[in-house]
Structures are given as structure tokens and as C-alpha cells.
NUSE-125271 format. One line per field, with one value per residue (C-alpha): residue number from 0; chain; x, y, z. Coordinates in Angstrom, 1 decimal. Example, Ala and Ser with C-alpha at 12.3 -4.5 7.8 and 13.67 -1.06 7.14 Angstrom:
2
resi: 0; 1
chain: A; A
X: 12.3; 13.7
Y: -4.5; -1.1
Z: 7.8; 7.1
This chain:
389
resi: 0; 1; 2; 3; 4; 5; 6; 7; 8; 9; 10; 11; 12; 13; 14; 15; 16; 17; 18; 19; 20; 21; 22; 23; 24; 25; 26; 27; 28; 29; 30; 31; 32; 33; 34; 35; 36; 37; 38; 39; 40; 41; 42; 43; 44; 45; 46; 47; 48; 49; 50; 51; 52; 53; 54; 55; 56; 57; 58; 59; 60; 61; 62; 63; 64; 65; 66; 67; 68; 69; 70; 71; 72; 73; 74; 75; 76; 77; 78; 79; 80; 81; 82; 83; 84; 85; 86; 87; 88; 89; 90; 91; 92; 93; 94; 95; 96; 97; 98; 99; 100; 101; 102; 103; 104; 105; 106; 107; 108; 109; 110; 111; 112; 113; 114; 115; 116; 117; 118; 119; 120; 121; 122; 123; 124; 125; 126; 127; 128; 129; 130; 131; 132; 133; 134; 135; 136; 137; 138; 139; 140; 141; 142; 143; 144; 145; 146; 147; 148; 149; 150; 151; 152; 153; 154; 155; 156; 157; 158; 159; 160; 161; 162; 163; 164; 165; 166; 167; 168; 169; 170; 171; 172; 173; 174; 175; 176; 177; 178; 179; 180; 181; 182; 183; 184; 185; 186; 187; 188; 189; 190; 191; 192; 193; 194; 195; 196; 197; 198; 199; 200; 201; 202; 203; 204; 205; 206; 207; 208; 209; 210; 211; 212; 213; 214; 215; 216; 217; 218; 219; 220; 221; 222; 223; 224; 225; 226; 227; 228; 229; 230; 231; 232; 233; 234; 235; 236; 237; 238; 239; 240; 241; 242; 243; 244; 245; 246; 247; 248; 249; 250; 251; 252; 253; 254; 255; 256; 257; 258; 259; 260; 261; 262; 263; 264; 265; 266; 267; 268; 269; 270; 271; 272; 273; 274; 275; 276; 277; 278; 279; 280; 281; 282; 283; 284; 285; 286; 287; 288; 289; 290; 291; 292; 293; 294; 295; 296; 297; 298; 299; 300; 301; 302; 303; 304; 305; 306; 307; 308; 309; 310; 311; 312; 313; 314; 315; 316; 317; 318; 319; 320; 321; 322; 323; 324; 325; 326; 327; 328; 329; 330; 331; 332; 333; 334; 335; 336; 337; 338; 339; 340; 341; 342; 343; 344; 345; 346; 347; 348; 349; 350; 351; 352; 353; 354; 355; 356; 357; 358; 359; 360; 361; 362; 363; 364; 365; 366; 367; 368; 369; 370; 371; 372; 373; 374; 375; 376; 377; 378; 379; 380; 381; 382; 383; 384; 385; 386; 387; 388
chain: A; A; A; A; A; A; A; A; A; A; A; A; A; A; A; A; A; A; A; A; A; A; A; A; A; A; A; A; A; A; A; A; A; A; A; A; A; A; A; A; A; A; A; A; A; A; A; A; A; A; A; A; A; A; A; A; A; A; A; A; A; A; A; A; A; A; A; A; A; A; A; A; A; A; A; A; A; A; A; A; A; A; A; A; A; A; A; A; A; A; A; A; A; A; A; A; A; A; A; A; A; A; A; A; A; A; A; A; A; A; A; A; A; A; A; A; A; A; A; A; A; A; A; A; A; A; A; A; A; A; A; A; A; A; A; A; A; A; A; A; A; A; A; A; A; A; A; A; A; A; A; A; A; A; A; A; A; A; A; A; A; A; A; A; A; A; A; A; A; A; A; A; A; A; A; A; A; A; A; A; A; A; A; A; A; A; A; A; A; A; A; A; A; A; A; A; A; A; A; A; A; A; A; A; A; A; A; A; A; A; A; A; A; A; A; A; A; A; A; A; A; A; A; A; A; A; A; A; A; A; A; A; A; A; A; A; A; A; A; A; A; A; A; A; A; A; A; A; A; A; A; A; A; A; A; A; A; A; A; A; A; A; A; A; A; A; A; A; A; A; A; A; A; A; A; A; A; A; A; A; A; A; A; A; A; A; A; A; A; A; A; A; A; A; A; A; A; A; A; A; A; A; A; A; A; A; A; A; A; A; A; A; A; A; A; A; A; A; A; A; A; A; A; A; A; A; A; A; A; A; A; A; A; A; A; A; A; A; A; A; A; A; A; A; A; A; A; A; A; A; A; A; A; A; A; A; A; A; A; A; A; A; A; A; A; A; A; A; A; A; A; A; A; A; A; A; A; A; A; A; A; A; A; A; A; A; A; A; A
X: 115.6; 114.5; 112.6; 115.1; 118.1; 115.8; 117.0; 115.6; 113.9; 112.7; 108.9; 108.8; 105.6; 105.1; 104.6; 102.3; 99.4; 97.6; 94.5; 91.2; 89.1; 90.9; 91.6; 93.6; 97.2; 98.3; 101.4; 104.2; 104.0; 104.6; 101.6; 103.7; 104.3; 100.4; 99.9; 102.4; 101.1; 97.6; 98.6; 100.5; 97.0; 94.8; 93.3; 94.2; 98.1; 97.8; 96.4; 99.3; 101.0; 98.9; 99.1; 101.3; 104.6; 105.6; 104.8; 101.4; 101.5; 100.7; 103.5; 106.8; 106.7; 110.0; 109.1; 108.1; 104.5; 103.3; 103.6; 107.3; 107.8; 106.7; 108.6; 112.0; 111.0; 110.5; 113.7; 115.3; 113.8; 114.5; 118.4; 118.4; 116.5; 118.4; 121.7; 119.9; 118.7; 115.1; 111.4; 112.1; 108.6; 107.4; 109.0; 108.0; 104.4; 104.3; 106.0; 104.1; 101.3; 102.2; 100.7; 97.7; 95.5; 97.0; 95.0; 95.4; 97.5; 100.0; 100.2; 98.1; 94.6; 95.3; 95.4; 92.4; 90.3; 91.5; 89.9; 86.9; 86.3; 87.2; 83.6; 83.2; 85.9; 89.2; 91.3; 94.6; 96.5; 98.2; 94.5; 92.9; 95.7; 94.2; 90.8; 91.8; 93.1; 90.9; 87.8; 87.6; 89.5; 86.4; 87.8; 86.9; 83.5; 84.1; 85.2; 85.7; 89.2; 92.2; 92.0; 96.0; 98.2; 98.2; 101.8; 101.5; 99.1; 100.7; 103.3; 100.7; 99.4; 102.2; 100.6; 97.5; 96.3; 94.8; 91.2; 91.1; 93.1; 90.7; 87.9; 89.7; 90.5; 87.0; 86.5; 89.8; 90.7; 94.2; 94.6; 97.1; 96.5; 96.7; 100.7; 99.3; 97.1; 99.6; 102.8; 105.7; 106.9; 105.8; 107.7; 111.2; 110.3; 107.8; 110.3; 112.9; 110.1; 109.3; 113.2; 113.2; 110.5; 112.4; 115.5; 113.6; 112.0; 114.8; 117.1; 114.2; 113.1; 116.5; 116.6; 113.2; 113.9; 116.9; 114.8; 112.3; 114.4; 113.5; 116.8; 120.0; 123.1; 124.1; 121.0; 122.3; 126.1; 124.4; 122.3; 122.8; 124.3; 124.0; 126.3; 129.4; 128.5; 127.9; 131.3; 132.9; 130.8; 131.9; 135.6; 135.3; 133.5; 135.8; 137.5; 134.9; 132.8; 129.6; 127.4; 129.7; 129.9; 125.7; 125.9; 127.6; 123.9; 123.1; 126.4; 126.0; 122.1; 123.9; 126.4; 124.0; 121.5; 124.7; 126.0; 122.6; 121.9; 125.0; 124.7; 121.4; 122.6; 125.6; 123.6; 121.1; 123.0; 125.0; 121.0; 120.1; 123.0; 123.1; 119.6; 119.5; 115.7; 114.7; 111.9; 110.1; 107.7; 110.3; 112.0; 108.5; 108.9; 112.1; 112.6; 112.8; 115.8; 116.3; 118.0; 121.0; 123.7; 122.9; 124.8; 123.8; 120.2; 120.5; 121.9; 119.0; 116.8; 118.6; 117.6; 114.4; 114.1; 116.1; 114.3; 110.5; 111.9; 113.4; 111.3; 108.5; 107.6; 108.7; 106.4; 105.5; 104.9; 103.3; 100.8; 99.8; 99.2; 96.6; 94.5; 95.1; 93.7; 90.8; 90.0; 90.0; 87.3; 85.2; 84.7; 83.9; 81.2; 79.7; 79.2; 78.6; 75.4; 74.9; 76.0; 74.5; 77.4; 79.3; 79.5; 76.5; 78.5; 79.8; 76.5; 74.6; 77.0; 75.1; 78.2; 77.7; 80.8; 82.8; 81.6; 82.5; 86.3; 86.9; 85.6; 88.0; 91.1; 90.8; 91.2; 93.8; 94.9; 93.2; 90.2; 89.8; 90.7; 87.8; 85.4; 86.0; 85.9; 82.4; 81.2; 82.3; 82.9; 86.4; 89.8; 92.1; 95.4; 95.1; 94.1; 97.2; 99.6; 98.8; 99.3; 102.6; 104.1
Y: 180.1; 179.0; 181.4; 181.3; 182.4; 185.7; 189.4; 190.6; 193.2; 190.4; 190.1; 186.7; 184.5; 183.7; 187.2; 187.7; 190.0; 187.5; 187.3; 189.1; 186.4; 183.3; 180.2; 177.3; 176.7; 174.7; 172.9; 172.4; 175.9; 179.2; 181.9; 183.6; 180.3; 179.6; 183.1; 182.2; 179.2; 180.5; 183.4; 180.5; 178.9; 181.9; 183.2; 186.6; 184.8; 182.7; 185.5; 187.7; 185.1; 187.0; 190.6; 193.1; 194.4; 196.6; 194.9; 193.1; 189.9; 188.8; 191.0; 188.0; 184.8; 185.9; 189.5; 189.9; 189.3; 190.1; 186.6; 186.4; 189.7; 188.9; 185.8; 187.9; 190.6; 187.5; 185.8; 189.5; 190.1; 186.4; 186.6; 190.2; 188.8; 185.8; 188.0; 190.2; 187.7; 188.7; 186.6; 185.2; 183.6; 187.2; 189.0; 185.8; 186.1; 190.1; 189.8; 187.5; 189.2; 192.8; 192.9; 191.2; 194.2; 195.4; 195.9; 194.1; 196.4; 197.4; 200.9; 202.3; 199.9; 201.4; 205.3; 204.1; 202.7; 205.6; 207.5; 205.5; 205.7; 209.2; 210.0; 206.8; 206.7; 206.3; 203.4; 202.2; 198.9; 198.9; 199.4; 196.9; 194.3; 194.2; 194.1; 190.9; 189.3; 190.6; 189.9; 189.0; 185.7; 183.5; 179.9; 179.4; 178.4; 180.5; 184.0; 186.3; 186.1; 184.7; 185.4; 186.8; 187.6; 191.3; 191.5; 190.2; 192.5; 195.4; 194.9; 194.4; 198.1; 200.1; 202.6; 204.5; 208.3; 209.4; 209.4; 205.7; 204.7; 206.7; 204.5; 201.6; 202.6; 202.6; 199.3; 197.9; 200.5; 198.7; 197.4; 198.0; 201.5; 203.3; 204.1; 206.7; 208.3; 208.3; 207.9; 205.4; 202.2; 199.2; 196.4; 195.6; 193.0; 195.3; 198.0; 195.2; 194.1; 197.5; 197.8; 194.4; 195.7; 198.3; 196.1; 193.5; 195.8; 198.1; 195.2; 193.2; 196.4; 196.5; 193.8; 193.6; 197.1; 195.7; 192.4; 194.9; 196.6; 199.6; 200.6; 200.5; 200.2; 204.3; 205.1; 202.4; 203.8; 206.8; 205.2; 205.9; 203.3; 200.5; 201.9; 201.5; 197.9; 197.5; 198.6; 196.2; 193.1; 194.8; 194.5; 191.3; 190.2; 191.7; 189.5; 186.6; 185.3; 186.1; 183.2; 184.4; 188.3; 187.9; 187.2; 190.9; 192.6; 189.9; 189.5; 193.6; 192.8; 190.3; 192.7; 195.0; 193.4; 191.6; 195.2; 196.8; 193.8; 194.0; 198.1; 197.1; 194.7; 196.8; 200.2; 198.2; 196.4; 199.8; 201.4; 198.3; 198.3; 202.2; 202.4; 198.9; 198.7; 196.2; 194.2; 194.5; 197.2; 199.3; 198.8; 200.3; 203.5; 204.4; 206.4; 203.0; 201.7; 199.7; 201.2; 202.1; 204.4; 208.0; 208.1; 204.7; 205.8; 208.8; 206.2; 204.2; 207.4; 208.3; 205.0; 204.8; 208.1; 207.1; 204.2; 206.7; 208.2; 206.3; 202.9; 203.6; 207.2; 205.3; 205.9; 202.6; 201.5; 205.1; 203.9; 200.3; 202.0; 204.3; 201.8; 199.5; 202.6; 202.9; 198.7; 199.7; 202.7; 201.0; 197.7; 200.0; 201.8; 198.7; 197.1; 200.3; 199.9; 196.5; 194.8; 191.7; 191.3; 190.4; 187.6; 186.9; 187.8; 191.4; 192.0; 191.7; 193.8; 196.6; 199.3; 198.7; 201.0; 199.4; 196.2; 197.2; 198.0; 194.8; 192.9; 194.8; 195.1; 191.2; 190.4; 188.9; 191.2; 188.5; 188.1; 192.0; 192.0; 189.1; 190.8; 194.3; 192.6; 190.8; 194.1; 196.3; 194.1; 196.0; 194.7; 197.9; 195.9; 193.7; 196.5; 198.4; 195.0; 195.2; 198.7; 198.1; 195.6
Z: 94.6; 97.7; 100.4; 102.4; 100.3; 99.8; 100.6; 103.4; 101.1; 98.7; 98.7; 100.6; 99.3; 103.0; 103.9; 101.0; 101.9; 100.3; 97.6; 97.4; 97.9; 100.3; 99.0; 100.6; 100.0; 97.4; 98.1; 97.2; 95.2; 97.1; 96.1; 93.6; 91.6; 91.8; 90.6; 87.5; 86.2; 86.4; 84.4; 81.7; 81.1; 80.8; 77.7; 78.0; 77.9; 75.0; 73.3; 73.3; 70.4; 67.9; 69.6; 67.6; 69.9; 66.7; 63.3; 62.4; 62.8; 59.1; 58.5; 59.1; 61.3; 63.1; 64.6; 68.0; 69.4; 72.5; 73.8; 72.6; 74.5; 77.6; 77.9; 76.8; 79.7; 82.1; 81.5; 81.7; 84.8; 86.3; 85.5; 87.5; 90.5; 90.7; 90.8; 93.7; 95.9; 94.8; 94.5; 90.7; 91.0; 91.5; 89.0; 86.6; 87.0; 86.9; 83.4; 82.2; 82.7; 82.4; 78.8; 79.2; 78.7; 75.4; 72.6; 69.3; 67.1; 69.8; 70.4; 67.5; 69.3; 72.6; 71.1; 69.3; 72.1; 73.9; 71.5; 71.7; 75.3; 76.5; 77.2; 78.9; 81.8; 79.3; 78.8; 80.1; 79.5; 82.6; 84.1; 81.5; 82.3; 86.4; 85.1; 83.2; 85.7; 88.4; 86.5; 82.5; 82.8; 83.6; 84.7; 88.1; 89.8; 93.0; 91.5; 88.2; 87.2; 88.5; 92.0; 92.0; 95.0; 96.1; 95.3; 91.3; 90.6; 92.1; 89.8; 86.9; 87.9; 86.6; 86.0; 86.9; 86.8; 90.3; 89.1; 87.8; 91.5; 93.3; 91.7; 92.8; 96.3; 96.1; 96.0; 97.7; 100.2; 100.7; 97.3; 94.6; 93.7; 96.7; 96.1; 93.2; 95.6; 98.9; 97.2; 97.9; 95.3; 94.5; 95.4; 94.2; 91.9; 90.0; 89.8; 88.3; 85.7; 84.4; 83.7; 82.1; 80.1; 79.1; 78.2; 76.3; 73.7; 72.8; 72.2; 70.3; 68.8; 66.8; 66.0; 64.4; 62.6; 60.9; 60.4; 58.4; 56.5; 58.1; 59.9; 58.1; 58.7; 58.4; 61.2; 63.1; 63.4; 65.1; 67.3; 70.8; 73.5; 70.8; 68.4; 70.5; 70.8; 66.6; 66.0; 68.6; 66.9; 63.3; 64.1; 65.3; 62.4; 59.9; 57.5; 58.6; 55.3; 55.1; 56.8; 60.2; 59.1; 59.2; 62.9; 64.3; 64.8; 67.1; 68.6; 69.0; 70.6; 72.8; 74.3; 75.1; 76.6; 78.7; 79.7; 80.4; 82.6; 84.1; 84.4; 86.3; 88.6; 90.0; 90.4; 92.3; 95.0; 95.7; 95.8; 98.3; 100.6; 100.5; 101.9; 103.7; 103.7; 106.9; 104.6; 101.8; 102.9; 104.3; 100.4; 99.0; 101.6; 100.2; 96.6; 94.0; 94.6; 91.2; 88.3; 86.1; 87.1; 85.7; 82.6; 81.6; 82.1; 79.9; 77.3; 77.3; 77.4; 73.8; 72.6; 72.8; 71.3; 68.8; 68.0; 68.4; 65.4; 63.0; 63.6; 65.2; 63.5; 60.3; 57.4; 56.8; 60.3; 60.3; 57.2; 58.9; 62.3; 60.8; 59.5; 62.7; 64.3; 62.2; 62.1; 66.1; 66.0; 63.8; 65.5; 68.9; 66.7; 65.0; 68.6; 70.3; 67.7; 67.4; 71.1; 69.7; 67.5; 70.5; 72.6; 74.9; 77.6; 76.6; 74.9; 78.6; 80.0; 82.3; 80.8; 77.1; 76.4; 79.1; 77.2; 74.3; 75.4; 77.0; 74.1; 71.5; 73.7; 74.4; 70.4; 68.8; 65.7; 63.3; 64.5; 64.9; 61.7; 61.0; 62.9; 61.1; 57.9; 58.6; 60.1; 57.2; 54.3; 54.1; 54.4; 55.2; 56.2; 53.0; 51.0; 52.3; 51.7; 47.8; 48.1; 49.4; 46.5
């Protein structure tokens, strides 16, 4: 979409307040395009193909990664700014970068290095995703990281508790954090992206469950918001043979994620042309103004806790997690005692737990898995896969 089909409360890349360190332009991409392809050829991106979303990588080739996640939540997020006259570049780049500080192991890395670090200053993704692209991405000669406009990684920042934005208001009065200290919203696009987020994994998140074996059909006829749609796909599948009758969960996933997009898309324009923001900064001084109507977001609510029991709380994913978790703590230890086991870089690192943190977060879940095993002489996740069959 061109700038000047935009909203008037789209963030316009020619009103970008700009990067932390100047640079020239680089025609003919706007700043938000420049921002997306150099988050495409980082590290920290092509890392996420072998970053756990739910199940372990070794576990099949056709569940989610990280990587595979962020590109669902970016095409998500692009199909809902196009419909609402927003910056797709924007929202491209913030979801394709929102996950670049998760650990490997999903969830059960980050509770671990949480763990790990709660005597050193803590550990966030969201936080660890800005320090990634603010500082551990090393590819240019004239600055640490990537040198992102102010408006990608305010969307990258979505969250933050007041201590850690205090620290950064520190050291960029008027930079991305200062919304959790005075209040307000981020921009439109991050607000869209966050929702796209939440899109992308609780249709994926079915999907993979089934995929698993882990949710069945009887869980799934109770499931809330998504059942309605599984017993439209059913009776259209009824009668079909099988290689067609095979194809109603995905048929069920499609209507969803069609109707939740949908949902998104109408309760937003009402919310824009309700509150008729002048610009883009007037859009961030009002409460956020993208969402789903109320019933529709007590749906979704259901779902996910749905999905925190039966999938997520599942005994199985429950037993792999655990010794994710512990692969995690250990590794922190073993460096936290030998930095020379790290890379020359991390090892001279003035915070050695700090280090230590960015080091493990930045694996993929093999080569934690490498390292732990070359550290310990243990192999818990193959250990637990024999244990299994």
C-alpha cells in the first residue's frame, strides 16, 4: 500500500520519529521496509526455525517453530492492515520480529532463565527481543544491532514492568518504554500485531494438538469459539470419503481464523471512526482502539484457557517442559562457572550473568541441547524420547 492511501492514524514512514543512531535514506524503500528486511536477514531471525512455539522441534517436521509462527502472525497482521488502511510494512516488520528474544524451549526456557536471573535484574522476552535488535545482532561497522526505527521497536516492546522501562528511560528518555511509565498506547500497528499474535497461535495451536494426538475429538466438541465452527466443517464433511472427510479440522481452522479476522476488522473501524484520532499520535492518546467486539473477546479468552489446560498443561508436554527447564538451568550454571565455555564475545562480557542470559536465550533448541550435552555428558530430552516408546 502506498503512503498515500494510509489512514490518517496510520503510522506514516515519513513521519517516522526516526532511528537511534542516523543513517541516510535508502531509496526506494520507506524506513519501515528497511527495518523488515533487515530483521529477514538477521541471525536472531533465522534462528527462530529451530525455536520451539509448543512442541520440540525433534519432536515432528510439521509443528510450528518459532519462525513458522512469526510469518503466520505477519501475514495475519498484514491482511488486517491492509483492510484498515494501516502501515503493512510496519506491522510486517514488528511480527517478524516480535519473538526474536525467546528462549529455546518456548515457554518452559523463558520460566527457566527467569529463574536463573532473578538475582540479576530478571528476564523478559519482550525485553530481550529490543536488546536483540538494539544490540546483540552484530552486522554493521557503525553500531551494535540493527539500528531499527523508533516505531518497529515500539511494537517489539510489548511488554515491560516499570522497573525494567525505568532503566531504559534511562538511557533513551523518549524512547520506547516510556508509555509503561506515563501511560497511553503504542501505535496502531503494534496493537494489531499483538492481536495477530493472538490469532496465529490459537488457530495453529489446534491444529498442532490434534497433529499430536493430544486433543481429541470429545475435548474438542467443548472447546470454546472453535467448536461451533468444527460442527459446521463436520456437517459439511458428512457423507464425504475419507481422503475429503480428513480435511474438516482445517476447513474448521480456516473458518475461524476468517471470522476472528473478520470480527477484528469490523470492531476496529467502528473503534476508529468512533474516536476519529487526527494522526497517529493522537491514535496512541486514546484507550487502544483495536480489538474484537466484547463477546467475541470473551470467546477467545475461553480459548486460550481452554487450550492452557488440555494442551498446554497436558502431561506429556508437561514431562518434556520439565526437562527443557532443567537443560535451561543447567547450561546458565555451567557458564555462570566456566564463561570460557562461551563464545569469546559473551565470555568478555563486563555482566557475566547478563552474558550468560543473552548467550542461552539466543540458542536454537539443538544446539542447547549440544551444548548441555557436552557440558553434562547427559541427554535428558533423548533420554525422555525412549522413555516415551
Amino acid at each position: 500500500m502506498s503512503a498515500s492511501a494510509l489512514a490518517r492514524w496510520a503510522s506514516h514512514p515519513g513521519r517516522s520519529r526516526g532511528r537511534r543512531i542516523a543513517e541516510p535514506e535508502s531509496p526506494p524503500r520507506t524506513v519501515h521496509q528497511r527495518d523488515r528486511d533487515r530483521i529477514v536477514h538477521s541471525n536472531a531471525f533465522r534462528r527462530l526455525v529451530y525455536k520451539t512455539q509448543v512442541f520440540l522441534n525433534h519432536e515432528g517436521d510439521l509443528f510450528r517453530t518459532r519462525l513458522t509462527h512469526s510469518l503466520e502472525v505477519a501475514q495475519i497482521a498484514r491482511s488486517v492492515a491492509r483492510a484498515l488502511a494501516l502501515n503493512e510494512d510496519l506491522v510486517e516488520a514488528i511480527a517478524l520480529a516480535h519473538d526474536l528474544g525467546h528462549t529455546p524451549f518456548g515457554h518452559a526456557g523463558q520460566d527457566a532463565l527467569q529463574e536463573c536471573m532473578h538475582e540479576h535484574g530478571g528476564f523478559e522476552h519482550n525485553l530481550q527481543s529490543l536488546r536483540v535488535v538494539d544490540r546483540l545482532e552484530q552486522r554493521y561497522l557503525a553500531f551494535d544491532g540493527l539500528n531499527l526505527s523508533f516505531e518497529t521497536r515500539e511494537g517489539i516492546l510489548k511488554h515491560c514492568s516499570r522497573r525494567h522501562a525505568r532503566e531504559l528511560l534511562a538511557a533513551e528518555p523518549d524512547g520506547p518504554a516510556r508509555r509503561f511509565v506515563d501511560g497511553g498506547q503504542p501505535s496502531l500497528e503494534a496493537q494489531l500485531v499483538n492481536l495477530a499474535d493472538e490469532i496465529a497461535y490459537v488457530t495453529h495451536d489446534i491444529d498442532d494438538g490434534v497433529r499430536s494426538g493430544l486433543l481429541g475429538p470429545a475435548q474438542l466438541a467443548d472447546a470454546p469459539l472453535f467448536a461451533g465452527f468444527a460442527r459446521e466443517a463436520d456437517a459439511l464433511a458428512r457423507g464425504a470419503p475419507a481422503a475429503l472427510a480428513r480435511r474438516a479440522l482445517p476447513e474448521a481452522l480456516r473458518r475461524m481464523l476468517s471470522a476472528l479476522i473478520g470480527d477484528l476488522v469490523t470492531a476496529t473501524a467502528e473503534a476508529l471512526q468512533a474516536a476519529a484520532p487526527e494522526d497517529a499520535e493522537a491514535a496512541r492518546r486514546c484507550p487502544p482502539l483495536v480489538g474484537f467486539p466484547a463477546p467475541v473477546r470473551l470467546e477467545l479468552s475461553a480459548l486460550k484457557s481452554f487450550l492452557f489446560a488440555t494442551l498446554y498443561r497436558h502431561p506429556q508436554v508437561l514431562r518434556t517442559t520439565a526437562a527443557a527447564r532443567t537443560v535451561v538451568s543447567e547450561l546458565f550454571a555451567a557458564y555462570r562457572a566456566c564463561p570460557d565455555e562461551m563464545s569469546a564475545d559473551f565470555a568478555a562480557a563486563a555482566d557475566a550473568p547478563r552474558a550468560v542470559a543473552d548467550y542461552v536465550a539466543g540458542m536454537t533448541d539443538r544446539f542447547a541441547l549440544r551444548e548441555h550435552e557436552r557440558l553434562t555428558g547427559r541427554r535428558l530430552l533423548a533420554d525422555l524420547e525412549r522413555a516415551r516408546t
